[in-house]
C-alpha positions in Angstrom: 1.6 9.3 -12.0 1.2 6.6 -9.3 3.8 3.7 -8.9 4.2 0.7 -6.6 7.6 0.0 -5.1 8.1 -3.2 -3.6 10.5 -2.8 -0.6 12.3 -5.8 1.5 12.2 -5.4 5.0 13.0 -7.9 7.9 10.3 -10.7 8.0 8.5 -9.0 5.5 8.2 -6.5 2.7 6.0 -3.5 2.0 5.1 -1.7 -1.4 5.6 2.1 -1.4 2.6 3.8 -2.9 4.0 7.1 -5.0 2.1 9.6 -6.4 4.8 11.5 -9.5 7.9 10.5 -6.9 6.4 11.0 -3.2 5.2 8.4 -1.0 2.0 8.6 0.1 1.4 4.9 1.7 2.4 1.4 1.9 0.4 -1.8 1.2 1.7 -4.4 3.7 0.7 -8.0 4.7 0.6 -9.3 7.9 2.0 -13.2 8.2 -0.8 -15.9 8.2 -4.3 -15.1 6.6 -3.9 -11.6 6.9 -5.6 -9.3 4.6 -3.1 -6.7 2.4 -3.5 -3.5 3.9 -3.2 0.0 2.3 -1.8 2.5 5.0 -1.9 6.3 4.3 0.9 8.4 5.2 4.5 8.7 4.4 4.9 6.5 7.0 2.3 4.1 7.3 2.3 2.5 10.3 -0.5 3.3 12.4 -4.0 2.6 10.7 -5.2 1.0 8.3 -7.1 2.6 5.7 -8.5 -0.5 3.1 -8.0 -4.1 2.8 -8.5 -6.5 0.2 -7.6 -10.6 0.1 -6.3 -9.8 -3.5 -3.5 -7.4 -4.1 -4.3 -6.3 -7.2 -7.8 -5.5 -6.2 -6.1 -3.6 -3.5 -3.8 -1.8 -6.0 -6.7 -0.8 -8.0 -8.7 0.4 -5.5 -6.2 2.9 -4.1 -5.3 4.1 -7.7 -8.8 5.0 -7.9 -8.5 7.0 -4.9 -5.8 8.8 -5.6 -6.0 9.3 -9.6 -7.2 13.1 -8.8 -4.5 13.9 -6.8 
């Protein structure tokens, strides 16, 4: 099962990605015109692995990629 968990942080918030209860990645968005971006890893920080203007395009995409796992 994979959920979305919408986190506050300061400046900011982030959406957990979980695959049946572990994170796996975060979809953040910059301030300004920034793209969402989807980062792999439990932590997510580093690099950027997809972007999309719309979030739920975004969402959709990366449910795709990890519906096999």
């Amino acid at each position: 099962m994979i959920e979305f968990k919408e986190n506050d942080l300061p400046g900011g918030w982030s959406i957990g990605v979980l695959v049946q209860g572990v994170t796996v990645g975060y979809i953040r968005k910059p301030a300004g015109p920034a793209k969402y971006a989807y980062h792999k890893g439990p932590h997510g920080l580093t690099s950027v692995n997809y972007q999309d203007e719309d979030l739920d395009a975004l969402k959709a995409r990366v449910t795709g990629l990890l519906a096999g796992t």
